[in-house]
C-alpha positions as CSV (number, residue, x, y, z in Angstrom):
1,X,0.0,0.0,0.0
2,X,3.0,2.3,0.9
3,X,4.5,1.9,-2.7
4,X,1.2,2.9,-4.5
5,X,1.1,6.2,-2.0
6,X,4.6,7.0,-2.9
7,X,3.4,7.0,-6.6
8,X,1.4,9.5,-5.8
9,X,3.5,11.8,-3.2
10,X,6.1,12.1,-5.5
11,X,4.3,14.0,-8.0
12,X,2.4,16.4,-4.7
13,X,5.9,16.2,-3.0
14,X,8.3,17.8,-5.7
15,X,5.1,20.7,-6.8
16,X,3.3,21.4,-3.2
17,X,6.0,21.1,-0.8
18,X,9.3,21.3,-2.6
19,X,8.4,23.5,-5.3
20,X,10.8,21.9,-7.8
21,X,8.0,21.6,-10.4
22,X,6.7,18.1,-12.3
23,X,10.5,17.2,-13.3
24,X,11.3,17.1,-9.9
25,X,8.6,13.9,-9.5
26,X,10.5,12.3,-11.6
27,X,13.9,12.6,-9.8
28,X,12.5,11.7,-6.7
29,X,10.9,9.0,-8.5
30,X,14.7,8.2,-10.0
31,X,16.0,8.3,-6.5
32,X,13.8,5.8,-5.5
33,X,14.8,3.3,-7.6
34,X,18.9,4.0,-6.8
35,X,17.3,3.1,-3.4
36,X,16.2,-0.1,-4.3
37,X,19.8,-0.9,-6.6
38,X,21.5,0.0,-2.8
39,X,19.6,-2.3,-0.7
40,X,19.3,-4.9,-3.8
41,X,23.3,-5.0,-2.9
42,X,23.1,-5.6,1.1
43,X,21.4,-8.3,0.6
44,X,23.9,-10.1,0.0
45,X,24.8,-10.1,3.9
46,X,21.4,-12.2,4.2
47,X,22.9,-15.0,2.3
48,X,22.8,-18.0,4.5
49,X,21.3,-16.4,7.4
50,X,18.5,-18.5,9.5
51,X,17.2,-15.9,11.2
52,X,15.6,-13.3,8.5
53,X,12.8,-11.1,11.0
54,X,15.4,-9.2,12.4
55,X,16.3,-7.2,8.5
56,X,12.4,-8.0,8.0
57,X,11.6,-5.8,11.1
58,X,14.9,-3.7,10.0
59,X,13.9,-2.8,6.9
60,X,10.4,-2.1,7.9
61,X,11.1,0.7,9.7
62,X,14.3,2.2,7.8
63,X,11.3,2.3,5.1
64,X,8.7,4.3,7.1
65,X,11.1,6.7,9.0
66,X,12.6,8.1,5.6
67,X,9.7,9.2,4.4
68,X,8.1,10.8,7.4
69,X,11.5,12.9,7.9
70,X,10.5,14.5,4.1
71,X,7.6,15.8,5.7
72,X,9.1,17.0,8.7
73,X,12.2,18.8,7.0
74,X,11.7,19.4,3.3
75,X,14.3,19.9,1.4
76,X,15.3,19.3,-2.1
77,X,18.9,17.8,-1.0
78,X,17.9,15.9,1.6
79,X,14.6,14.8,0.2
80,X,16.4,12.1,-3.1
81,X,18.6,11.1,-0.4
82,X,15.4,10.1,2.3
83,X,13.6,8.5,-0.4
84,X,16.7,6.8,-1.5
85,X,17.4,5.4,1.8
86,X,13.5,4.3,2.1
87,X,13.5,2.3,-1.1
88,X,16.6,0.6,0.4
89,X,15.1,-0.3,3.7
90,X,12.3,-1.6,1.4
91,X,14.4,-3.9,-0.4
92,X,15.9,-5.2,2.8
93,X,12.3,-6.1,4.4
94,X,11.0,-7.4,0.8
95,X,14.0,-9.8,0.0
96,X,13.6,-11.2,3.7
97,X,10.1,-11.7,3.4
98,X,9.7,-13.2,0.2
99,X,12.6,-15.7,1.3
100,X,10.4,-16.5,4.9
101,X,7.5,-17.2,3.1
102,X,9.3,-18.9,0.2
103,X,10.9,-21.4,3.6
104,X,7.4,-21.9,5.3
105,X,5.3,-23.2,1.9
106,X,5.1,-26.4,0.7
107,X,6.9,-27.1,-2.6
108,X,3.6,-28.4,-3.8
109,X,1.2,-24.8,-3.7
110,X,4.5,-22.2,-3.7
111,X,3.6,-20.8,-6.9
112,X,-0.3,-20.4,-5.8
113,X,1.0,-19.0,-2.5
114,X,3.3,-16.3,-4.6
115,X,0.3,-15.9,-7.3
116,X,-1.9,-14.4,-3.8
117,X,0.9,-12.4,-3.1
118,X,1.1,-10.8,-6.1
119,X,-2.6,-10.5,-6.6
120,X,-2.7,-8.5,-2.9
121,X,0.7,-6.8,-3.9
122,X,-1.8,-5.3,-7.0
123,X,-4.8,-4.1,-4.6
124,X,-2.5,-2.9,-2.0
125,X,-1.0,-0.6,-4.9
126,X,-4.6,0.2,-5.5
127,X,-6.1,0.8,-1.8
128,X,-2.2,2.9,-1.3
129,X,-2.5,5.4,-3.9
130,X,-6.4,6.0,-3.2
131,X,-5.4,6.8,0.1
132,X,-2.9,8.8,-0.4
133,X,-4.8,10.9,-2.4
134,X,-7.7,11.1,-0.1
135,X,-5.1,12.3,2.6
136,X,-3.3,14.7,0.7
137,X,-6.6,16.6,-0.2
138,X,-8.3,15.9,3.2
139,X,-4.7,16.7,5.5
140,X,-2.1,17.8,3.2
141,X,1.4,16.3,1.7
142,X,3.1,16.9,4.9
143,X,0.4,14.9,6.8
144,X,-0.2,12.2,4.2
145,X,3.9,11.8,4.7
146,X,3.8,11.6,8.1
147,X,0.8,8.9,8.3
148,X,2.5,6.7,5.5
149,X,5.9,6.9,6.9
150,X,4.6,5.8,10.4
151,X,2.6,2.9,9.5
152,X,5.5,0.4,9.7
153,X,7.1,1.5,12.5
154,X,4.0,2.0,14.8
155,X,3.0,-1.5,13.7
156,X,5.6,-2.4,15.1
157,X,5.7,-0.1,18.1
158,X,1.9,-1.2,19.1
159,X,3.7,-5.2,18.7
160,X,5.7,-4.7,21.0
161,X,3.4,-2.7,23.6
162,X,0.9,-6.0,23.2
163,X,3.9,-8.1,23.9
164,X,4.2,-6.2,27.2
165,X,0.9,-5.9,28.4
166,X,-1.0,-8.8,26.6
167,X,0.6,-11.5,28.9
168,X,1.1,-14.5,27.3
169,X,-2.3,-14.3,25.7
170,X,-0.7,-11.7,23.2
171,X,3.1,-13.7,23.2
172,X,0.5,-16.7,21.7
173,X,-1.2,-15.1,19.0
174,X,1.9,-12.6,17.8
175,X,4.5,-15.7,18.2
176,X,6.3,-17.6,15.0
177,X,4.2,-20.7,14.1
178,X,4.3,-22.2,10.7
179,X,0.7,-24.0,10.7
180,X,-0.5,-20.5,11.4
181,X,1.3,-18.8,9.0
182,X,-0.1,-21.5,6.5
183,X,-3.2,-20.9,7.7
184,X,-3.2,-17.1,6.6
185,X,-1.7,-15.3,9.7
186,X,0.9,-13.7,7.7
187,X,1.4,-11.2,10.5
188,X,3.4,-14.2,12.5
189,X,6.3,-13.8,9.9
190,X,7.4,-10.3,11.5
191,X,6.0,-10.4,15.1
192,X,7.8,-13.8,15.9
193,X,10.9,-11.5,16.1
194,X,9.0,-9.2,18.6
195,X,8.2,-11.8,20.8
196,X,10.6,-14.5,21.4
197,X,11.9,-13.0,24.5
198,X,11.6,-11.0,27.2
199,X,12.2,-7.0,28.3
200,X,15.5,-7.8,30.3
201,X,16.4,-10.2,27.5
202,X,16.2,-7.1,25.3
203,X,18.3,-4.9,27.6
204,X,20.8,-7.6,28.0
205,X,21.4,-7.2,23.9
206,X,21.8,-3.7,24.6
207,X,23.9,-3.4,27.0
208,X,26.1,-6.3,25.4
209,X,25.7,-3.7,22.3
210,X,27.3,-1.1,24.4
211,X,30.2,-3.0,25.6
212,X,31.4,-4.0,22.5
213,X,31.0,0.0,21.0
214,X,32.9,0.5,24.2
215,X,35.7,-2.0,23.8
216,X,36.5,-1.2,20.4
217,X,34.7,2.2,19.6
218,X,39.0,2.6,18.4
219,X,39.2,0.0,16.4
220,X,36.4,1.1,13.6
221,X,35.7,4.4,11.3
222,X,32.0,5.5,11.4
223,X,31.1,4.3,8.6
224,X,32.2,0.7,9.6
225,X,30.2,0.6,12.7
């Protein structure tokens, strides 16, 4: 849905809030796609990997969080760039995904399982730029940025708050399970990630995070952390 918004908010992006004219779609538009050449690239790091929700998640949000910074400081410098780093986010969490649910189906129905995909991938388009348009005359571009860079990463966000206040009733329905992924809860595939430990667990990965930046914060550039 977020794709078929963007086709849209590139065109009321680069004439209502950059004022860069209808050329200036099209570069965004151009930026885009060096986005998705960018993130085609890292994921190469996935290559063997087991555990694919973590750049699922990952990729989620570096997708969303682009996008709402256009609206919240518009520029035409920084704007290519945001968009550019959306797309590659997107590539990230598409690449993951497609390989989960290309793991978790049966040889025998994988190709009906990627023909519904592609089928929803089509009225998502649909249902994305309708909306976008809807918000952008109802709200604004800045708004309809906002709300369509957010959606990911509040999804997310409103996981995880489940996860801590659900109790185990939440932990059951949000957990990995195959059979329920087969069954149509497609939702399992990134909130399995969210769930398979605790709080503390989480701060324990953190503060192990900030150990290691602290042991060998020397040792790396930047750019290499």
């Amino acid at each position: 849905a977020q794709l078929g918004a963007l086709d849209v908010l590139f065109v009321a992006t680069a004439i209502e809030l950059l004022d860069i004219g209808a050329s200036g779609a099209g570069f965004l538009s151009a930026a885009f796609g060096a986005g998705a050449i960018v993130g085609a690239a890292s994921t190469v790091a996935l290559v063997g990997r087991r555990r694919l929700t973590p750049s699922l998640a990952g990729g989620a949000v570096l997708f969303g969080a682009p996008i709402g910074l256009v609206a919240i400081a518009p520029s035409a410098v920084s704007a290519p760039v945001l968009f550019a780093a959306a797309e590659a986010g997107r590539s990230v969490g598409d690449v993951s995904g497609r390989t989960l649910l290309q793991r978790i189906s049966p040889n025998d129905v994988l190709s009906r399982v990627f023909g519904v995909l592609e089928g929803l991938t089509m009225l998502a388009l649909v249902i994305g730029s309708v909306g976008a348009a809807i918000l952008i005359e109802a709200y604004g571009v800045q708004a309809a940025l906002v709300v369509v860079g957010a959606f990911l990463p509040v999804v997310i966000l409103l996981v995880l708050l489940a996860v801590m206040y659900g109790g185990d009733h939440a932990a059951e329905v949000l957990r990995y399970e195959r059979a329920g992924v087969l069954s149509g809860e497609a939702w399992r595939l990134l909130t399995g990630h969210l769930v398979h430990a605790d709080l503390s667990h989480l701060l324990w990965n953190v503060l192990g995070l900030v150990l290691v930046f602290a042991l060998f914060a020397g040792e790396y550039s930047p750019g290499e952390w």
